[in-house]
Structures are given as C-alpha cells and as structure tokens.
Backbone bond lengths (Angstrom), bond angles and torsions (degrees), N, CA, C in turn:
res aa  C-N    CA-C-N  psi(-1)  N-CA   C-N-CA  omega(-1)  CA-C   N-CA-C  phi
1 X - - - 1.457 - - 1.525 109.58 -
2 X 1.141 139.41 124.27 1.298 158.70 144.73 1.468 129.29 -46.74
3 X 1.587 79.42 106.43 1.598 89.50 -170.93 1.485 117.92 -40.31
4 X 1.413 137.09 175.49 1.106 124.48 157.22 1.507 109.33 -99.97
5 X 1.657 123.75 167.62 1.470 110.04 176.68 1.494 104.94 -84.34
6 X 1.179 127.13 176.16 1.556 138.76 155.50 1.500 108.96 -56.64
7 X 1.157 118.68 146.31 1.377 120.71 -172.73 1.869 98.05 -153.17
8 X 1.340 90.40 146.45 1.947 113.17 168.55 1.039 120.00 -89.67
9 X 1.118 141.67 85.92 1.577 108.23 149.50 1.595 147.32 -9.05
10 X 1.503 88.04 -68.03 1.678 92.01 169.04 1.600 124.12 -47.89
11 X 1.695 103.87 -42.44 1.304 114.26 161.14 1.770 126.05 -16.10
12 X 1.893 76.65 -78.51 1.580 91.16 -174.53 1.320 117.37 -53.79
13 X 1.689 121.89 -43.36 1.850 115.47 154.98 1.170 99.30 -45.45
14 X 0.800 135.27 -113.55 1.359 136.52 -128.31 1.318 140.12 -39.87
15 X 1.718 103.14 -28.91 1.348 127.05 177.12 1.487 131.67 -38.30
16 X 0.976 97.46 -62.94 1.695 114.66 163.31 1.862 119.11 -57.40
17 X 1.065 119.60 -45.45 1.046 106.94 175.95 1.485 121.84 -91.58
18 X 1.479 106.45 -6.51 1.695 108.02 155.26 1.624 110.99 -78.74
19 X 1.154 122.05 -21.87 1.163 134.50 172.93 1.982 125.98 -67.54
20 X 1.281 80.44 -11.87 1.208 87.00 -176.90 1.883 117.39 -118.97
21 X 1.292 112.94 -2.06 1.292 171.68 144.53 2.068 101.00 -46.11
22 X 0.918 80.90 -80.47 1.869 94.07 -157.76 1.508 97.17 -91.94
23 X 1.547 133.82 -8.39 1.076 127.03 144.49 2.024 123.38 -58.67
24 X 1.234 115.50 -25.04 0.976 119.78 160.46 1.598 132.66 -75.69
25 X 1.495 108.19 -49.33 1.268 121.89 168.27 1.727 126.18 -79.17
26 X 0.989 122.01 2.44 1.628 128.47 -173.03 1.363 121.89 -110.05
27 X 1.397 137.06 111.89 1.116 130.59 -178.44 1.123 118.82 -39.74
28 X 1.879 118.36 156.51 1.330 104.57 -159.43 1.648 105.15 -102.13
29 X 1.717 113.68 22.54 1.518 131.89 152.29 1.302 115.77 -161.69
30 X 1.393 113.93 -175.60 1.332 111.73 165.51 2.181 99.05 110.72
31 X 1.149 101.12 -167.84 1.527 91.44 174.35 1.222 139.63 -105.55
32 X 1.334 148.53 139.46 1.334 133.02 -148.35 1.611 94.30 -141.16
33 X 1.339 95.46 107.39 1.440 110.72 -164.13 1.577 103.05 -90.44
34 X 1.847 130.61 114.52 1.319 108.34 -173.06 1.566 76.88 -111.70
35 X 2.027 97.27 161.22 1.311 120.51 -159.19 1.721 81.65 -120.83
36 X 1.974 115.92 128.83 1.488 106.14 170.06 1.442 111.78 70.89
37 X 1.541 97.03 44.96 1.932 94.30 178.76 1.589 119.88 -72.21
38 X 1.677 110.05 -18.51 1.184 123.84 165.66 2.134 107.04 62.37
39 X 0.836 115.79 -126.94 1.565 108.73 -175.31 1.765 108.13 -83.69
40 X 0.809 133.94 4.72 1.976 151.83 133.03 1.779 86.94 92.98
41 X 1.477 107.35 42.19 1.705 98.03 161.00 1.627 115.27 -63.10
42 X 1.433 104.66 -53.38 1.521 105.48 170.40 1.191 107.68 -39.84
43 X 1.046 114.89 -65.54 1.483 136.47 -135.22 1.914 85.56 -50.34
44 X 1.196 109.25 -75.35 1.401 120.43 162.83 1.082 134.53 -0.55
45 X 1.442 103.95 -79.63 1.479 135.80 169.54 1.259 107.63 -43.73
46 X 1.554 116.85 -73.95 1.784 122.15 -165.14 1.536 97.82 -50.94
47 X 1.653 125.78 -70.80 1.252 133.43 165.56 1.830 115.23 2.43
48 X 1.287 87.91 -77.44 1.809 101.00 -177.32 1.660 117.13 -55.75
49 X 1.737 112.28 -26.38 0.661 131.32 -154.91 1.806 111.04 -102.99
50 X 1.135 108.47 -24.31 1.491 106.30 172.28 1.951 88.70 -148.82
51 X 1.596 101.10 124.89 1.373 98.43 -144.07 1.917 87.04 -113.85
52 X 1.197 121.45 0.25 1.726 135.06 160.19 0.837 118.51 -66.33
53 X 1.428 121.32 -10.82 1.766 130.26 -171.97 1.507 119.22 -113.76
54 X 0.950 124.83 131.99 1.718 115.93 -169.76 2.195 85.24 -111.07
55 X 1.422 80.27 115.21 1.823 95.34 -175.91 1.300 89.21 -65.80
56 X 1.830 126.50 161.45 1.601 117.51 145.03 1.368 83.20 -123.97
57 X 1.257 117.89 145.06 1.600 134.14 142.13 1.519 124.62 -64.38
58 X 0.608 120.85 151.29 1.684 146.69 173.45 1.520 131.56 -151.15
59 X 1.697 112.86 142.16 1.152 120.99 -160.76 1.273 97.86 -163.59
60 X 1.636 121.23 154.29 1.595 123.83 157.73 1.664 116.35 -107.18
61 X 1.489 106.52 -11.69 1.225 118.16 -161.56 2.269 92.11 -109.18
62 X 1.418 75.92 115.67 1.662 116.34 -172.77 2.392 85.42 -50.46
63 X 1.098 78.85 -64.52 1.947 71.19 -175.70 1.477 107.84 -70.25
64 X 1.402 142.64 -30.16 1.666 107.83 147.12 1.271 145.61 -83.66
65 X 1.087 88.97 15.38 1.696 105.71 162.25 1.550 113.04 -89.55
66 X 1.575 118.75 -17.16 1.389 124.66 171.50 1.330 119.48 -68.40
67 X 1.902 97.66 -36.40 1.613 105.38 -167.34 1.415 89.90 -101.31
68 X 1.481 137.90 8.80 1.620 102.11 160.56 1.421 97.86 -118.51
69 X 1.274 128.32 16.28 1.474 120.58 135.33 1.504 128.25 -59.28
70 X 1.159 108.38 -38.67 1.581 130.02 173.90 1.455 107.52 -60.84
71 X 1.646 116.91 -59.88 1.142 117.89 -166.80 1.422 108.72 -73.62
72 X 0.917 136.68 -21.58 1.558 154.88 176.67 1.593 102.62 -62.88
73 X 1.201 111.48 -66.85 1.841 114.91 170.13 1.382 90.28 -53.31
74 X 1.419 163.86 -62.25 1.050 134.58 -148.97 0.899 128.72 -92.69
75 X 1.360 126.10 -3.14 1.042 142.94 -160.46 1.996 118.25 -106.24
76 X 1.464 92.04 -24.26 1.477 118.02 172.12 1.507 97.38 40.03
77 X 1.405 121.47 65.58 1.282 134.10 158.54 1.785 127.60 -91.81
78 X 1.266 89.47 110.72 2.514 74.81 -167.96 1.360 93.65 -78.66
79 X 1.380 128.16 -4.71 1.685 104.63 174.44 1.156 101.07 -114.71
80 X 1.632 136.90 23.88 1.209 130.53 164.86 1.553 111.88 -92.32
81 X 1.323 129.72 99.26 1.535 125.02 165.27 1.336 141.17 -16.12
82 X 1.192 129.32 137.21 1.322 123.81 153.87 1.562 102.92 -61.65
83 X 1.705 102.78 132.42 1.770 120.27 -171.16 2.004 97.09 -70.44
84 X 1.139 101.44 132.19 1.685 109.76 178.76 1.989 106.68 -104.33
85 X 1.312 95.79 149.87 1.593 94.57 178.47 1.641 100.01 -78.80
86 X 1.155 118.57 137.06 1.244 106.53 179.73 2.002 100.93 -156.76
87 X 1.209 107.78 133.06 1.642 123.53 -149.31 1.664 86.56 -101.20
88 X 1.098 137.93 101.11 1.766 109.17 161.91 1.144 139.16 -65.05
89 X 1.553 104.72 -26.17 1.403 108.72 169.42 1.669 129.46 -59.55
90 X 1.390 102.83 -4.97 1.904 127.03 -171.08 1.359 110.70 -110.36
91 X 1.260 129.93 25.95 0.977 122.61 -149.14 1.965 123.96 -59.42
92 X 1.483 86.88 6.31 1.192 121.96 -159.82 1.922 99.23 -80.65
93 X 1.280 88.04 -44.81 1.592 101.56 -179.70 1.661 112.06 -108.12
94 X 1.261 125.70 42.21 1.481 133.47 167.52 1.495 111.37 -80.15
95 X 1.145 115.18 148.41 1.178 120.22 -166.94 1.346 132.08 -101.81
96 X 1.533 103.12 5.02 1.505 114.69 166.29 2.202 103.05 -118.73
97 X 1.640 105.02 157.48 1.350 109.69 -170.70 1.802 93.69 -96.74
98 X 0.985 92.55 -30.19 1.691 108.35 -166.64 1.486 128.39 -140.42
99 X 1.786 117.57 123.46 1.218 121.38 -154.29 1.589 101.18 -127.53
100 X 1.183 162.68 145.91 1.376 142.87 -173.19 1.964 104.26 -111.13
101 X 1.108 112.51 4.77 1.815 135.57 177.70 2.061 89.61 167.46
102 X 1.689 77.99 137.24 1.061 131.95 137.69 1.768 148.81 -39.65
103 X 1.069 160.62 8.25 1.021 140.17 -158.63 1.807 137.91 -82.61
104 X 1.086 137.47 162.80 1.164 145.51 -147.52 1.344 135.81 -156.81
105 X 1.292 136.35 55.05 1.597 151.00 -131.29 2.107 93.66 -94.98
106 X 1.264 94.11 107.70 1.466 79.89 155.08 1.812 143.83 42.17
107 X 1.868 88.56 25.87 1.565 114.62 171.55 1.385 124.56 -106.87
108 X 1.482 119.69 -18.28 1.381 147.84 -179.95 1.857 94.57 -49.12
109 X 1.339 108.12 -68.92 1.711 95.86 -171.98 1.729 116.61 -110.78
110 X 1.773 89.51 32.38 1.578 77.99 172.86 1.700 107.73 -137.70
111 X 1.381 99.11 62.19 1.822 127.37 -139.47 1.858 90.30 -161.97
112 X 1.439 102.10 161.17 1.129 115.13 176.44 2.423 88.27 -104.76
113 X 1.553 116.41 150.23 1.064 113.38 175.40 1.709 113.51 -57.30
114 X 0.958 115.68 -10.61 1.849 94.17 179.34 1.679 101.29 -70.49
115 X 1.676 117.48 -37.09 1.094 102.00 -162.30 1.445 104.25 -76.00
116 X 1.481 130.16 -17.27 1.714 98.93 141.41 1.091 161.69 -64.05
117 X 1.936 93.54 -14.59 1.485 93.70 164.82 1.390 119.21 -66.61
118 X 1.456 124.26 -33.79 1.026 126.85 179.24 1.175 115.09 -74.55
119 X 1.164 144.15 13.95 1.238 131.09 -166.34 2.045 78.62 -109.35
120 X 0.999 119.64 -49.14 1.536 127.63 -163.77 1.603 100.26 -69.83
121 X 1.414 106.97 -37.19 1.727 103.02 163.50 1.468 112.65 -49.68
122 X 1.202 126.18 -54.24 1.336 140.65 -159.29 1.590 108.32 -76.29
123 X 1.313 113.01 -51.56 1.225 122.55 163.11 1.559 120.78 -44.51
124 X 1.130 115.05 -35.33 1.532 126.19 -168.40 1.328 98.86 -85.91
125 X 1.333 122.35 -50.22 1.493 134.67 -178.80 1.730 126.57 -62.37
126 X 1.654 101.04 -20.56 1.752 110.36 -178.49 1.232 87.51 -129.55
127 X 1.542 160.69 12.78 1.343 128.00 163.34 1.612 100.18 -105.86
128 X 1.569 96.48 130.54 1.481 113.23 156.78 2.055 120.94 -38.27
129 X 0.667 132.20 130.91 1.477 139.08 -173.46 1.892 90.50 -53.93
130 X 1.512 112.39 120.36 1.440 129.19 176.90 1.529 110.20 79.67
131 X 1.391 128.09 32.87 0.944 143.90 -173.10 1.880 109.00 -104.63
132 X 1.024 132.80 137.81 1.215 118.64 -172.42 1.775 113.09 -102.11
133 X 1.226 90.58 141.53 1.848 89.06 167.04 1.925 94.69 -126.35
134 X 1.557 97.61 122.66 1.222 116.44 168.57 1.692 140.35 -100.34
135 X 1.179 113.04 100.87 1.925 111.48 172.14 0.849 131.36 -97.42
136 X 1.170 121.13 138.65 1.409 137.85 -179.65 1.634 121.98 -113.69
137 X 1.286 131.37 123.09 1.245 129.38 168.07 1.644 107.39 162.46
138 X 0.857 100.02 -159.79 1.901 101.81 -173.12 1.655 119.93 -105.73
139 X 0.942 108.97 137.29 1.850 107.37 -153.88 1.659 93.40 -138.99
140 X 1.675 116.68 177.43 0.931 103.34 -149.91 1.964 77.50 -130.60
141 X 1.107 123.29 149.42 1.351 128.60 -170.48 1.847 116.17 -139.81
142 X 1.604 98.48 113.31 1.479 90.09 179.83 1.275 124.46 -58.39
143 X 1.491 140.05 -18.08 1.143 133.56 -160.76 1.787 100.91 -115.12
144 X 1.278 110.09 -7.65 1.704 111.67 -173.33 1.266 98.01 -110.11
145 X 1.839 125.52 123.00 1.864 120.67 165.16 1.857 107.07 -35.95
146 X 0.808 99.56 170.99 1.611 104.06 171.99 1.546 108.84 -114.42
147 X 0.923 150.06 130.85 1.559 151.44 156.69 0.916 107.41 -45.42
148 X 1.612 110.41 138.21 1.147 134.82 -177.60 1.532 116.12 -43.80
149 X 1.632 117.17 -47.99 1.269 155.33 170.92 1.225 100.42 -42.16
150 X 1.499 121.39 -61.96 1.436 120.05 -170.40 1.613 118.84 -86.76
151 X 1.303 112.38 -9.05 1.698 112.92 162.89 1.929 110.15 -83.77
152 X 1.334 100.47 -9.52 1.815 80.92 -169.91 1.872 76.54 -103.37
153 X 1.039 124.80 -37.37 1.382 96.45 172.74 1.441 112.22 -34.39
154 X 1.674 106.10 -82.21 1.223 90.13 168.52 1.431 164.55 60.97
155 X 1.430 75.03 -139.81 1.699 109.27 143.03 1.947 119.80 -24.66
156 X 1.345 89.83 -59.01 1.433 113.52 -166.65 1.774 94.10 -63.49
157 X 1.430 105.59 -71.54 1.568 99.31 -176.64 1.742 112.52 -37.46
158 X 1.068 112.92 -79.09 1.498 116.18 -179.35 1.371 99.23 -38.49
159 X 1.200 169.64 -65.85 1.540 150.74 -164.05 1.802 97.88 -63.67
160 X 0.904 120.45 -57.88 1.356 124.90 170.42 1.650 118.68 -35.37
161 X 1.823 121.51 -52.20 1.000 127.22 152.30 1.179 96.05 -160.05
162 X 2.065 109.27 139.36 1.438 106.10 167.22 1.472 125.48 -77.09
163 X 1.116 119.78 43.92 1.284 123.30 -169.79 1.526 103.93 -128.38
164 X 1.135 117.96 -15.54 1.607 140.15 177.60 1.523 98.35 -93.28
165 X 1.437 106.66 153.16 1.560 116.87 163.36 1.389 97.01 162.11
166 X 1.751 119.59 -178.87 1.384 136.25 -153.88 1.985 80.60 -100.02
167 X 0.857 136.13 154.39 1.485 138.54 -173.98 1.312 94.74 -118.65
168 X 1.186 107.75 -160.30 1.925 131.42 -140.65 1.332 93.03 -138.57
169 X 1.154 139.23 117.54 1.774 157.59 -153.46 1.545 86.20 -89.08
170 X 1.358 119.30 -47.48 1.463 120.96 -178.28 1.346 117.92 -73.95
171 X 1.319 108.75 -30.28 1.866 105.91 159.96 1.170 113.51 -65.18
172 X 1.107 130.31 -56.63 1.445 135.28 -172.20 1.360 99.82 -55.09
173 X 1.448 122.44 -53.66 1.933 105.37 -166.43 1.425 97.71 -82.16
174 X 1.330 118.31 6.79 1.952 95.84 173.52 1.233 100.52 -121.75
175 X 1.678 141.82 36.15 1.268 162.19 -170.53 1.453 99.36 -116.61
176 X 1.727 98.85 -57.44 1.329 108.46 -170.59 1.375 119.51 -87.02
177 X 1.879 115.17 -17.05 1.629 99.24 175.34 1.418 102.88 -93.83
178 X 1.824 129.89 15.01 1.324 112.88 171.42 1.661 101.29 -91.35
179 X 1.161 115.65 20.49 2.072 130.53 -179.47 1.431 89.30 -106.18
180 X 1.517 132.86 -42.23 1.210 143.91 -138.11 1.445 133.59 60.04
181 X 1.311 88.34 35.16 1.751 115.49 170.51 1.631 107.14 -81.61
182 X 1.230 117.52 101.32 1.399 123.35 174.26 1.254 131.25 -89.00
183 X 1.547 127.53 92.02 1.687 120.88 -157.13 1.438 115.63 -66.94
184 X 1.300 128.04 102.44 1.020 142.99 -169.67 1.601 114.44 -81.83
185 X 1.077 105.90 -27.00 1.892 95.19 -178.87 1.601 106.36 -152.52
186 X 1.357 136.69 151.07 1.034 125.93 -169.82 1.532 93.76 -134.71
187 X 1.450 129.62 135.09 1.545 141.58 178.98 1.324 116.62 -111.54
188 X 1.093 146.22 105.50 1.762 151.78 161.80 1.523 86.94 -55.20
189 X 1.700 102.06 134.40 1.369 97.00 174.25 1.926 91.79 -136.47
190 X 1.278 120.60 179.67 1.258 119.61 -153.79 2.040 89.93 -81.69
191 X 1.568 109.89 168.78 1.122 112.96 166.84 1.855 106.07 92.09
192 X 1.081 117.14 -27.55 1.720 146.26 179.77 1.630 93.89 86.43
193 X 1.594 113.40 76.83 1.087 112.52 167.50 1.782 104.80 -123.71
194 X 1.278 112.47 -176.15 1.523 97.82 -165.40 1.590 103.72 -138.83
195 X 1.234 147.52 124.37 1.344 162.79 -172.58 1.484 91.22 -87.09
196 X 1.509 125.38 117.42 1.552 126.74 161.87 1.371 115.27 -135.62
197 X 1.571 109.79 111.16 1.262 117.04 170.80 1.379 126.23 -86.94
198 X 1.335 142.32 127.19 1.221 157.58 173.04 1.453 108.97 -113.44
199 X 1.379 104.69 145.86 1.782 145.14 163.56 0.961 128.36 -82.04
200 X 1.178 117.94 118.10 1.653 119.14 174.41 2.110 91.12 -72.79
C-alpha cells in the first residue's frame, strides 16, 4: 500500500489563484527557479500547469527534499525537476548560475531576515536584467490596517521564534532595490495575502 504524500491545505487554496497570478508574470519558457518548495504541491501544480517552463524545486530541509522527490515520481512531470538542496541564506553557495524567474511561496516570515537578504542576493545574482522574482505571503503595510488574522499569526510566529514574523512591505522593497530588484506590481490575493512582483 502506498503511502500517501503530506499535503496543505492552505496549499490547495491558494494554488489557483497564484496560478493565475504567475501565469501573467512568468516567462513563457526557460527556468523557474522556486526558493522553499517545502512538500512541492506547487511545485507540481505550476509544472503541470504551464508546461514551457521547466519548474526546479528547492529546499534546505533534507525531509522535503524527500517528499518532492516523491512527489516528482508521482507526478511524472518532464518539466518538473529533480528537487535541489538549496540554503537561501548562502546565496553564495546555490546551485544554479542562472534562473529566467524566480519564485517564493510563503518563506519571507517564516525565516529569520538574513534569509531574505539572501534570497535578494541570489535573486540579483541569477536573474537576467527584466526578469521577475515573485512573493507571495502576508506582509505588513503602513498605509493598509492589517487583519486581525494576520497579527495573531504574527503573534504566533514570534512566540514560535523571535526571529520569524509578518515583515514591513517597505523593508522588503528597499532590501530589494539595494539588489536592484524593482517591485513592479503589487496583487491582494484572497486570505490577506499579497502577490509581489519584482525586476531584475
């Protein structure tokens, strides 16, 4: 009997309307390097889903790199990658030179901040000039209230570790244009999560 894989919930929301998202912003080939693929539902999904793109996975954590090896055999995708170990905070030691987009699901505040700096190092270093690196997850905005939802998250991360938390939309775009990552479009996505596209 065959195990089943691990699966998200949140995942399964979300999919589609990131999907509909990164169908706009993603070249229509070339490689689409995701950073923190974690149990590789995306990873999957986008793959099957825009079939010009050869997905790569990424992970630092040795057991999701098991399950998007797994999910990869099941999935019998030829433009879905073999999953690579890949550290963001190192961006120094990543294992690809060249990425044609970027992507990034929901690692931004559940990370200590270097591994965003590094992620914007890395980004700067493998995207072609007008190339996009894309995030997704919930951020914190001076001019927008925050949901109730998204402060006890929060909340929750920082007790969990104070090194985690929902970040500052204005840190992030002045993190990323000292990379010369220029945030070009910003998406409200359902749940109060936030679609952010950036420029090489």
């Amino acid at each position: 009997m065959t195990t089943p894989l691990p699966a998200s919930p949140s995942s399964a929301r979300n999919r589609a309307p990131l999907l509909a998202v990164l169908q706009r912003w993603l070249p229509a080939s070339g490689t689409v390097l995701e950073i923190a693929s974690g149990l590789g539902e995306h990873a999957a999904w986008f793959a099957a889903a825009l079939p010009g793109v050869t997905w790569q996975p990424t992970d630092q954590s040795r057991e999701a790199l098991a399950v998007l090896g797994a999910r990869r055999a099941a999935a019998g995708l030829a433009n879905l990658a073999p999953p690579l170990a890949l550290n963001a905070a190192e961006p120094d030691h990543w294992p690809l030179d060249r990425a044609d987009a970027i992507v990034c699901i929901n690692m931004v505040h559940i990370s200590p901040w270097a591994v965003t700096e590094g992620l914007m190092t890395g980004a700067a270093r493998l995207l072609p000039p007008g190339a996009p690196l894309c995030l997704y997850g919930p951020y914190l905005e001076a001019d927008v209230e925050t949901a109730p939802g998204n402060l006890a998250f929060d909340a929750d991360l920082r007790r969990r570790d104070p090194a985690w938390g929902l970040r500052d939309l204005d840190a992030i775009r002045a993190l990323a244009a000292a990379h010369g990552l220029v945030l070009a479009e910003r998406v409200a996505m359902p749940a109060n999560n936030l679609c952010l596209l950036f420029r090489r």
